[in-house]
KOLPA-37075 format. One record per residue (C-alpha): x, y, z. Coordinates in nm, 2 decimals, decimal comma. Example, Ala and Ser with C-alpha at 12.3 -4.5 7.8 and 13.67 -1.06 7.14 Angstrom:
REM KOLPA-37075
      u      v      w
   1,23  -0,45   0,78
   1,37  -0,11   0,71
This chain:
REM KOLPA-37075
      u      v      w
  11,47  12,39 -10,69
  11,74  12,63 -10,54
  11,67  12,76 -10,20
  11,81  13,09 -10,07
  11,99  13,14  -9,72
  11,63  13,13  -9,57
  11,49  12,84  -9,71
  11,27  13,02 -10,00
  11,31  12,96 -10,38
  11,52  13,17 -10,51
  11,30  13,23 -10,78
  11,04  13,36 -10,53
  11,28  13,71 -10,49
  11,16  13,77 -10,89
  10,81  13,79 -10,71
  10,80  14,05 -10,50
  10,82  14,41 -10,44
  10,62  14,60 -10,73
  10,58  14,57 -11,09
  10,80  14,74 -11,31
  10,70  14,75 -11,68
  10,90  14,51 -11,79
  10,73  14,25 -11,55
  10,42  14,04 -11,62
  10,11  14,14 -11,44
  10,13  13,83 -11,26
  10,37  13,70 -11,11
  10,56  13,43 -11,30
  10,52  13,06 -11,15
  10,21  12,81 -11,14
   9,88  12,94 -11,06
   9,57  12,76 -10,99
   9,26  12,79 -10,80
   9,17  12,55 -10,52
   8,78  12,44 -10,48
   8,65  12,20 -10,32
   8,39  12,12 -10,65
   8,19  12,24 -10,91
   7,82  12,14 -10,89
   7,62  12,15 -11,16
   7,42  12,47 -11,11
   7,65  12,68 -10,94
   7,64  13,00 -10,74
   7,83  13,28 -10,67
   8,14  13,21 -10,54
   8,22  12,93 -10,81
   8,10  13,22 -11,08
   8,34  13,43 -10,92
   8,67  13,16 -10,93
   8,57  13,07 -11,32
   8,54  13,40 -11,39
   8,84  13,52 -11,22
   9,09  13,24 -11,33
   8,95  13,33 -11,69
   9,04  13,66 -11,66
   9,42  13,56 -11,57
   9,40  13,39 -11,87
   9,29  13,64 -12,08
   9,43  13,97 -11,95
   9,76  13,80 -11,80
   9,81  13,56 -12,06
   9,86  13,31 -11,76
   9,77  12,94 -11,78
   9,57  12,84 -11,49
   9,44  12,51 -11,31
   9,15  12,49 -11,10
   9,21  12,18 -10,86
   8,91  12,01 -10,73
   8,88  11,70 -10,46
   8,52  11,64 -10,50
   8,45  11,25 -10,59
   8,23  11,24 -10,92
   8,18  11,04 -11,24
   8,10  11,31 -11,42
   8,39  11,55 -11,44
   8,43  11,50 -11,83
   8,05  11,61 -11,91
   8,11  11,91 -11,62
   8,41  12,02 -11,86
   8,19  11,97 -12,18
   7,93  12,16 -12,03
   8,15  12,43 -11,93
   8,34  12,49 -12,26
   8,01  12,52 -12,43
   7,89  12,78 -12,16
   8,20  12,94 -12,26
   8,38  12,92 -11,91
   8,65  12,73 -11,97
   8,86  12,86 -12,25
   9,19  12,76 -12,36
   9,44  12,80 -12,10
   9,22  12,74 -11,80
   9,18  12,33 -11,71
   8,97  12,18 -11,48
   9,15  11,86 -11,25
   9,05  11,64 -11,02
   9,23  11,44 -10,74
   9,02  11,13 -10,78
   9,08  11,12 -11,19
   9,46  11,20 -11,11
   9,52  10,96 -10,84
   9,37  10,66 -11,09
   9,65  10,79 -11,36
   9,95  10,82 -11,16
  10,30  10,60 -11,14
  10,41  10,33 -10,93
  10,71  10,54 -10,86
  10,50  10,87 -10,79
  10,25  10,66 -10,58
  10,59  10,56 -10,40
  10,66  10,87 -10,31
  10,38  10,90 -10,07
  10,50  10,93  -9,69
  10,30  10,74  -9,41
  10,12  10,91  -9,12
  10,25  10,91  -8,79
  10,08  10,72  -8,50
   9,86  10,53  -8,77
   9,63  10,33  -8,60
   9,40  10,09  -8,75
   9,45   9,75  -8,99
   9,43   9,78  -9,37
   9,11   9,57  -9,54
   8,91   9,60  -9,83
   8,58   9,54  -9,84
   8,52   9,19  -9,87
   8,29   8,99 -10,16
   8,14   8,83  -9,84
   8,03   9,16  -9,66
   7,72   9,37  -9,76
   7,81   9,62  -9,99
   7,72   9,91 -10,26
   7,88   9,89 -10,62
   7,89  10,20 -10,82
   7,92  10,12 -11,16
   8,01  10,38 -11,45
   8,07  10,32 -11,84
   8,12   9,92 -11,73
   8,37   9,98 -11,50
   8,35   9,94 -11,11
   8,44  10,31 -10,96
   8,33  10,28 -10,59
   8,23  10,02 -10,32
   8,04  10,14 -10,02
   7,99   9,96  -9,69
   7,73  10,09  -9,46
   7,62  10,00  -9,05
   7,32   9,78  -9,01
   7,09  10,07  -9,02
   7,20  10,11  -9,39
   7,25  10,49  -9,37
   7,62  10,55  -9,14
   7,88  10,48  -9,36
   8,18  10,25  -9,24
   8,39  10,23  -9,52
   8,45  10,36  -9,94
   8,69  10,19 -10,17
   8,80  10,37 -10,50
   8,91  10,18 -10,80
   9,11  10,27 -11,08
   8,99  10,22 -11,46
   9,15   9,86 -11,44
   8,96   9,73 -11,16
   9,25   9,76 -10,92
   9,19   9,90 -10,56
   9,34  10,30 -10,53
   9,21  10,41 -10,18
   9,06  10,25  -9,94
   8,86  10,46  -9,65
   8,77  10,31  -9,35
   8,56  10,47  -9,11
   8,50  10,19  -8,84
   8,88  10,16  -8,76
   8,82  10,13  -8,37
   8,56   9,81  -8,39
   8,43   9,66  -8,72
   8,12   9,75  -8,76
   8,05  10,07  -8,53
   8,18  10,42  -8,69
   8,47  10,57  -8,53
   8,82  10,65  -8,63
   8,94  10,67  -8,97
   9,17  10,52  -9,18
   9,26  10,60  -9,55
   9,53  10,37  -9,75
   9,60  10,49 -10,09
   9,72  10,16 -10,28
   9,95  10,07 -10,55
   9,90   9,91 -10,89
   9,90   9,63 -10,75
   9,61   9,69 -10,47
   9,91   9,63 -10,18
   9,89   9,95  -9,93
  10,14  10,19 -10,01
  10,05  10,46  -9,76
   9,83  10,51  -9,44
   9,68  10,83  -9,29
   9,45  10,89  -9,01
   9,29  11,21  -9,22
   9,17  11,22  -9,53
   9,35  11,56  -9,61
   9,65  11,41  -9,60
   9,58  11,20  -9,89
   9,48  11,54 -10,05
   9,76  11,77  -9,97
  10,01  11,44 -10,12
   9,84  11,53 -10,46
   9,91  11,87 -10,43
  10,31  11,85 -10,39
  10,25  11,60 -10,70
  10,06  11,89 -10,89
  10,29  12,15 -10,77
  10,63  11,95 -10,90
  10,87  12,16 -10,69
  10,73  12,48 -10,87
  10,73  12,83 -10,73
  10,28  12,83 -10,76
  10,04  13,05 -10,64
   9,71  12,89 -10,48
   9,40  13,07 -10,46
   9,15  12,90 -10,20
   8,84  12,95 -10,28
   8,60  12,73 -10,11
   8,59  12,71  -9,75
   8,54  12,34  -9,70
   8,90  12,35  -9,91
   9,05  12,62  -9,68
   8,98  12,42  -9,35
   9,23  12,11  -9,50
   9,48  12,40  -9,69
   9,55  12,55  -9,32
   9,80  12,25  -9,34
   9,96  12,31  -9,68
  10,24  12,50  -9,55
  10,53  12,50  -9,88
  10,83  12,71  -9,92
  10,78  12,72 -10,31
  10,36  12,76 -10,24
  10,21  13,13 -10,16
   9,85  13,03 -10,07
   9,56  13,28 -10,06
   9,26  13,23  -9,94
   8,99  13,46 -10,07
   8,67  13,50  -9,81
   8,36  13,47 -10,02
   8,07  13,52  -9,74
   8,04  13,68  -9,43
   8,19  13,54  -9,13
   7,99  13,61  -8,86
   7,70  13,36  -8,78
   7,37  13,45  -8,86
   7,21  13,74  -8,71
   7,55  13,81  -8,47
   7,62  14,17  -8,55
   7,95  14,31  -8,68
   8,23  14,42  -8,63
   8,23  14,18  -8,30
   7,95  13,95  -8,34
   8,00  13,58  -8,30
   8,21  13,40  -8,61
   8,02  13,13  -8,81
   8,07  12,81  -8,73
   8,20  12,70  -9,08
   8,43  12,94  -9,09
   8,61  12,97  -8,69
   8,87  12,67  -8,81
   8,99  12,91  -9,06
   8,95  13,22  -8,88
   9,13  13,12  -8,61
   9,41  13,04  -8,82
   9,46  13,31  -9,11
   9,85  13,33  -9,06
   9,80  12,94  -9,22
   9,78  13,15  -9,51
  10,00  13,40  -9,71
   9,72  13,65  -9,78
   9,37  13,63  -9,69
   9,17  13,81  -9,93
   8,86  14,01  -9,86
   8,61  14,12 -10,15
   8,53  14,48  -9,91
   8,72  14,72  -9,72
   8,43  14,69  -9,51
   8,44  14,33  -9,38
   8,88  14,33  -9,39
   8,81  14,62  -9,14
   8,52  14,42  -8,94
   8,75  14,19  -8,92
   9,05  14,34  -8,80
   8,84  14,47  -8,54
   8,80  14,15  -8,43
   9,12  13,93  -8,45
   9,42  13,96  -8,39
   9,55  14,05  -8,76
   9,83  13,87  -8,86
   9,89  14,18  -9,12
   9,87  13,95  -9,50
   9,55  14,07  -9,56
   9,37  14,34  -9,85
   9,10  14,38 -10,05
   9,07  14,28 -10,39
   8,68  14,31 -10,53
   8,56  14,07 -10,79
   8,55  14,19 -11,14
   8,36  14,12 -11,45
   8,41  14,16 -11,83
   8,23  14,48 -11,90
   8,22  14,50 -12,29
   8,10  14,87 -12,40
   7,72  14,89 -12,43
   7,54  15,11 -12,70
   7,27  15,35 -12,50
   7,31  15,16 -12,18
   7,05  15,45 -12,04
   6,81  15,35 -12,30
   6,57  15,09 -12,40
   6,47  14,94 -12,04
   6,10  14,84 -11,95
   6,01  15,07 -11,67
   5,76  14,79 -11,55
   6,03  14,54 -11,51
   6,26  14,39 -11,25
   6,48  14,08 -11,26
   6,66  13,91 -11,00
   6,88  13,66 -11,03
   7,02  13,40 -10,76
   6,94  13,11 -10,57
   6,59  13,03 -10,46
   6,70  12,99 -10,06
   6,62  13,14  -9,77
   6,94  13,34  -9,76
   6,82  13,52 -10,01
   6,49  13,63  -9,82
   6,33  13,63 -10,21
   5,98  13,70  -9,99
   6,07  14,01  -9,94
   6,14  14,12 -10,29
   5,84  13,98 -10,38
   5,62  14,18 -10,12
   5,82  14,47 -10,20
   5,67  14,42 -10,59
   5,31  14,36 -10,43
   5,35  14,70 -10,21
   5,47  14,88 -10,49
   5,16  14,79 -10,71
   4,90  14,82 -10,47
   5,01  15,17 -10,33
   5,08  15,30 -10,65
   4,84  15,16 -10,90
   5,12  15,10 -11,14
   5,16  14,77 -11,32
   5,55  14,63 -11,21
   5,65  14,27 -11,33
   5,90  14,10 -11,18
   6,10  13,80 -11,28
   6,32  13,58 -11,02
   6,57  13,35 -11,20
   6,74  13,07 -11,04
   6,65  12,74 -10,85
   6,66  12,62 -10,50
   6,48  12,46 -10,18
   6,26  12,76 -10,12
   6,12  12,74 -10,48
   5,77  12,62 -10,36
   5,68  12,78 -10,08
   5,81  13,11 -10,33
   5,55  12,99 -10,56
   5,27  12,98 -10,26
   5,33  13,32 -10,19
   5,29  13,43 -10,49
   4,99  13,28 -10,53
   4,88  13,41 -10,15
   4,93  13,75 -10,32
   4,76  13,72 -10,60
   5,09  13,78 -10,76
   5,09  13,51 -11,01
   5,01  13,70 -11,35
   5,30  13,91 -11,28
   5,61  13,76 -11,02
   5,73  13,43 -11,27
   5,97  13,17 -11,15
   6,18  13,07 -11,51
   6,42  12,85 -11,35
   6,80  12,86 -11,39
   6,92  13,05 -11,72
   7,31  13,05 -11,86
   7,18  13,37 -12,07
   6,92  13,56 -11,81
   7,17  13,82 -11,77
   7,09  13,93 -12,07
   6,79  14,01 -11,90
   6,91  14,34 -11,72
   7,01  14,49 -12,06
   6,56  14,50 -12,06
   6,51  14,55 -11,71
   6,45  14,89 -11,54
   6,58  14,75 -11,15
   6,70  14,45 -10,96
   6,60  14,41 -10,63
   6,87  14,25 -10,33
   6,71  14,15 -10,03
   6,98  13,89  -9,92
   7,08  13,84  -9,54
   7,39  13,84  -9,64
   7,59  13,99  -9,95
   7,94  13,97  -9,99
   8,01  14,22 -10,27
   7,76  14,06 -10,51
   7,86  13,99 -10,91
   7,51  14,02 -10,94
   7,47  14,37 -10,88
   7,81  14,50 -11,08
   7,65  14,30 -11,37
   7,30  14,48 -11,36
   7,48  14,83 -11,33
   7,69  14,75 -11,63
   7,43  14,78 -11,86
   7,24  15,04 -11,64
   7,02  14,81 -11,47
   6,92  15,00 -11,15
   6,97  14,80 -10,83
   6,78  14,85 -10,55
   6,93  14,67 -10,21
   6,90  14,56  -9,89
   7,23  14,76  -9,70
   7,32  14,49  -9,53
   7,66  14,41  -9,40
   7,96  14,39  -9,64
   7,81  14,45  -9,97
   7,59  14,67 -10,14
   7,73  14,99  -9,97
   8,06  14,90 -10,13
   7,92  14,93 -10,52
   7,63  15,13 -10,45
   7,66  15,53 -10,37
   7,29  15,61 -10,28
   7,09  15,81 -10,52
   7,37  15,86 -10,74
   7,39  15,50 -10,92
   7,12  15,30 -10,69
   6,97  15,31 -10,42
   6,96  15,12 -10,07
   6,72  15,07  -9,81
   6,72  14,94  -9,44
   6,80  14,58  -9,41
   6,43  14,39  -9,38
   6,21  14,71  -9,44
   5,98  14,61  -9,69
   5,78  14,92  -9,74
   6,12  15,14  -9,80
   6,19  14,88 -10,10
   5,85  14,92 -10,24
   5,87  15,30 -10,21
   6,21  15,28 -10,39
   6,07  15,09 -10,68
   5,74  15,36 -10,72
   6,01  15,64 -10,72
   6,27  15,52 -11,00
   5,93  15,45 -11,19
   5,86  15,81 -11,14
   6,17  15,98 -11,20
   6,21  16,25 -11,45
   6,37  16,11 -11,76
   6,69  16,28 -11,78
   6,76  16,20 -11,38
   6,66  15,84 -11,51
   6,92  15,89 -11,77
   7,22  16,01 -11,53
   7,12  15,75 -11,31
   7,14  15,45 -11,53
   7,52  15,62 -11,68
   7,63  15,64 -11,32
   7,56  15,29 -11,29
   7,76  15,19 -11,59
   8,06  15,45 -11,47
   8,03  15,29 -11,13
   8,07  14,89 -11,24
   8,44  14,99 -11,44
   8,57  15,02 -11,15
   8,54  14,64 -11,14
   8,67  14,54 -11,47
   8,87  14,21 -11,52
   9,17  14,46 -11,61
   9,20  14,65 -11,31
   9,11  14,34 -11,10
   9,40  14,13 -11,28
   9,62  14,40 -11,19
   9,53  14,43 -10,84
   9,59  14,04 -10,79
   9,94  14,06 -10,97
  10,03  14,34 -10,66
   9,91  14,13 -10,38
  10,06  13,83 -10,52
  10,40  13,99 -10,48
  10,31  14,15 -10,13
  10,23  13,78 -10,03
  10,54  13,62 -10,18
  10,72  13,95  -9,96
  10,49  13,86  -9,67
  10,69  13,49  -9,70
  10,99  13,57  -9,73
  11,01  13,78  -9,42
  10,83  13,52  -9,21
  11,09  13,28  -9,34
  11,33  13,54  -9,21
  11,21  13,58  -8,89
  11,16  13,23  -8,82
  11,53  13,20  -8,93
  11,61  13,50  -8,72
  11,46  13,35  -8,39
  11,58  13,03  -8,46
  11,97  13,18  -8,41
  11,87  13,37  -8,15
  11,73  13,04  -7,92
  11,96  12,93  -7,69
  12,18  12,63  -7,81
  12,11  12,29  -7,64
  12,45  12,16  -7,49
């Protein structure tokens, strides 16, 4: 790797400024998107990394990597299970730091550097000591050591396929026996301790400069639980950019200078960590810069979706119906979009059905509502559906009554195929897809009535307003296409790569300019 004058790869002055037409859209180097896991039924913001890293594929013609530190046994059947669902597609790969670590060298395990001020002594857990075997496919994967009470956990040691020991994690470094302190050893092939950290992210961001090889990469940090360790991963060849998914204000603190949540105040109070911070609306960058100090490498870069053309997308909908889809949690205040139905048909007299795909926590005491109501012939619960998007190409509305809403998939997907949504207008959201009365509608955060009244008036509109309504919606989601998205990430990459270099100058600038020690 060649660095300039200021410590940057040179490579990285290929990346910036804008895109003639002889230049890719994105940027050329190694791209990859940074999550902390992906569970098994997943929500939004892993919908919106899969689907985004896809579209890099597919409209940049760009391999990408999604990078994932989660510990699980099951990464080969997550990968099976995504291939068939279609979202991973040649060209997009799914890694894992605990699979990796097991694969790697004696010489790239060597090249592992020690914490500083390290305190605590190396051990494994002993046959002698009370302890948990996880066993997979035959093959010893974890040992767990827990406190007397059986539930605080003192220690986890990872093995590699061959039995050896690969990390061990201590968690009662200060006395044996009582939590406190930390202390995480990543072993070589031979078990011996080849490096010792205090934090575990140390151990994580050494995997990264062995992904990265020295290459001039662009990270995308999804996951927040990620972004709190990636604050650290500060690389002259690495433009990292963290996209906010969620709001980040704590719950009912009101914006632009309400209180910040507290998952998200590490980050927040350290966005220059990052090369670009990325918000989904213009609406929550500006909340925000209300509120910091901006370090100036933010912009706004919606989420997108494949929008294939749709035959009649005015036609062919159940006026009766409404679908939602999402997670069955109180986030997503679901009781109110089921009262809204219940208003809707007892004021009216018109039969509306409403189904509510997804699961979640607040699936039962959904279920007793809708019994309370007298709801249950026509409010069903199917459960979580790969294909129940399909289901707004039938339905007449979806219904948002979230708390929060960060420019919901949900609701581009429903317009695409004219799918009327009807929305809570809560903060950073629905007012930035939704022009009211032209391609939806929204109503007053937490007014049930209004919601109701919304859904008797769409079910009374004239049929050629119906029909403009429902082509407005479809004009209105292109404006989110994977194309114009794609291109919109390949512009901000370069600003962020600019943004780099001319901190790397300043810094360089300031540092001549400090007085010389004698």
């Amino acid at each position: 790797m060649t660095l300039n004058n200021i410590g940057v790869p040179e490579d990285f002055e290929d990346s910036v400024g804008s895109r003639p037409s002889s230049r890719p859209v994105l940027p050329r180097g190694y791209h990859c998107a940074v999550t902390w896991g992906i569970p098994t039924e997943y929500g939004g913001m892993t919908n919106s990394l899969l689907h985004r890293s896809r579209a890099f594929v597919q409209e940049a013609g760009a391999a990408v990597d999604i990078l994932t530190f989660e510990w699980s046994e099951d990464y080969d059947e997550i990968r099976c299970e995504l291939e068939v669902a279609g979202e991973l597609v040649p060209g997009l790969t799914l890694r894992n730091l605990w699979e990796e670590l097991g694969q790697l060298t004696e010489a790239q395990l060597n090249t592992a550097t020690p914490g500083k001020n390290v305190k605590g002594e190396f051990s494994a857990i002993g046959e002698e000591e009370d302890f948990t075997d996880e066993v997979s496919g035959g093959l010893l994967r974890r040992r767990i050591r827990y406190a007397g009470d059986q539930k605080t956990l003192l220690q986890v040691d990872y093995f590699r396929p061959d039995g050896s020991l690969l990390v061990a994690d201590r968690r009662d470094v200060q006395a044996k026996g009582i939590a406190g302190g930390r202390l995480v050893t990543l072993c070589g092939l031979d078990g011996r301790p080849v490096a010792s950290w205090s934090q575990v992210s140390a151990l994580y961001l050494f995997w990264l400069d062995l992904v990265v090889a020295g290459r001039q990469s662009f990270m995308i940090v999804d996951s927040k639980s990620a972004a709190n360790f990636m604050t650290r991963y500060r690389r002259d060849n690495v433009v990292t950019m963290h996209v906010v998914h969620n709001s980040h204000l704590a719950s009912r603190a009101v914006p632009p200078y309400g209180e910040l949540s507290p998952s998200r105040r590490y980050v927040f109070e350290r966005l220059g960590s990052f090369d670009s911070i990325v918000f989904l609306t213009a609406s929550q960058k500006k909340d925000v810069d209300l509120l910091l100090d901006s370090p100036g490498n933010a912009c706004v870069i919606p989420n997108s979706r494949f929008l294939p053309p749709v035959s009649s997308p005015e036609r062919g909908h159940d006026p009766e119906l409404g679908v939602i889809l999402g997670s069955l949690t109180t986030r997503k205040r679901l009781e109110d979009a089921v009262s809204a139905l219940g208003l809707a048909r007892s004021s009216s007299g018109m039969d509306f059905n409403l189904k509510i795909y997804g699961k979640g926590p607040e699936e039962a005491s959904l279920r007793d509502l809708i019994a309370d109501q007298d709801l249950g012939e026509v409010v069903t619960l199917p459960g979580y559906s790969a294909s129940a998007r399909q289901e707004f190409e039938r339905a007449s509305f979806t219904l948002l009554s979230s708390k929060l809403a960060v420019q919901g998939l949900v609701l581009i997907e429903a317009m695409s195929v004219g799918c009327i949504p009807i929305a809570y207008d809560v903060p950073y959201g629905p007012a930035d897809i939704i022009d009211d009365g032209v391609n939806g509608f929204l109503v007053k955060a937490g007014d049930v009535q209004a919601m109701a009244d919304v859904i008797v008036r769409l079910r009374t509109m004239e049929p050629t307003a119906m029909e403009e309504l429902r082509l407005q919606a479809v004009a209105k989601s292109k404006t989110f296409s994977d194309e114009a998205a794609t291109e919109r990430w390949g512009a901000e990459m370069r600003a962020a790569a600019d943004h780099k270099l001319s901190a790397a100058l300043d810094r360089k600038i300031n540092a001549a300019m400090e007085p010389q020690k004698v």
